[in-house]
N, C-alpha and C positions, 0 to 999 in steps of 0.2 A: 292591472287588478281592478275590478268594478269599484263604484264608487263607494258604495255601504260597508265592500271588506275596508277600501282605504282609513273609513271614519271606527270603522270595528277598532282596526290596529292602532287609530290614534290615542281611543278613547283605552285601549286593554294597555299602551304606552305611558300612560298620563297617568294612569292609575298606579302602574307600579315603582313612578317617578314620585307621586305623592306619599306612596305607605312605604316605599326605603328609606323617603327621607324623614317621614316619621320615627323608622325602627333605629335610624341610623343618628338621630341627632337623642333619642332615648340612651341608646346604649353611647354614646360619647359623655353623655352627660351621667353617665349612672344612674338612669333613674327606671323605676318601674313602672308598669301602666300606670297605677295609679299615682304615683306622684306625676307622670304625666300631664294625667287626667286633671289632677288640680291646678297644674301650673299654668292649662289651657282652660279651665274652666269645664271641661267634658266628665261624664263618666266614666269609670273605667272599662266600664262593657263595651261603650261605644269606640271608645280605642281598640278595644280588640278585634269587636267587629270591621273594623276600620283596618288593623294590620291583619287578617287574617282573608280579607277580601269577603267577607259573609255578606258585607253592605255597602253600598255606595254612599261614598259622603256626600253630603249636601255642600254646595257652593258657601253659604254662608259659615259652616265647620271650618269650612280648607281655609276661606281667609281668614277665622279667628287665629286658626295652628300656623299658616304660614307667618301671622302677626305677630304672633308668641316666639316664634322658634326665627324672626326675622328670614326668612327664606322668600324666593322669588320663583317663580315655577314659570316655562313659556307655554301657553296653550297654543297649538296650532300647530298647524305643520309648515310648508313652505309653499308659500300657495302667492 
């Protein structure tokens, strides 16, 4: 596979490893966007936009949420 799909599939990877585990630690927790949204400090829009894929998060979001939600995510492939 050329090099740009490989980084394509890393990056469409990564993404839907970040916004499951957003949907995924919401619904364990019982909570709705918006209590989300305040437990992480975010809007509720931008959670949406964020589980519905409208927007790419920003680096500095992913580590607020991964800090909030204690999760570890591996960027990279095996290289």
């Amino acid at each position: 596979m050329p090099k740009k799909l490989d980084e394509y599939k890393l990056l469409e990877d990564f993404k839907k490893e970040y916004t499951n585990h957003i949907i995924k630690f919401r619904m364990d927790n019982n909570m709705s966007q918006q209590e989300f949204a305040d437990y992480v400090g975010l809007k509720q829009q931008s959670i949406s936009r964020i589980e519905n894929g409208v927007s790419d998060i920003r680096i500095s979001t992913l580590i607020k949420i991964l800090a909030c939600t204690k999760k570890r995510i591996k960027i990279g492939g095996n290289r």
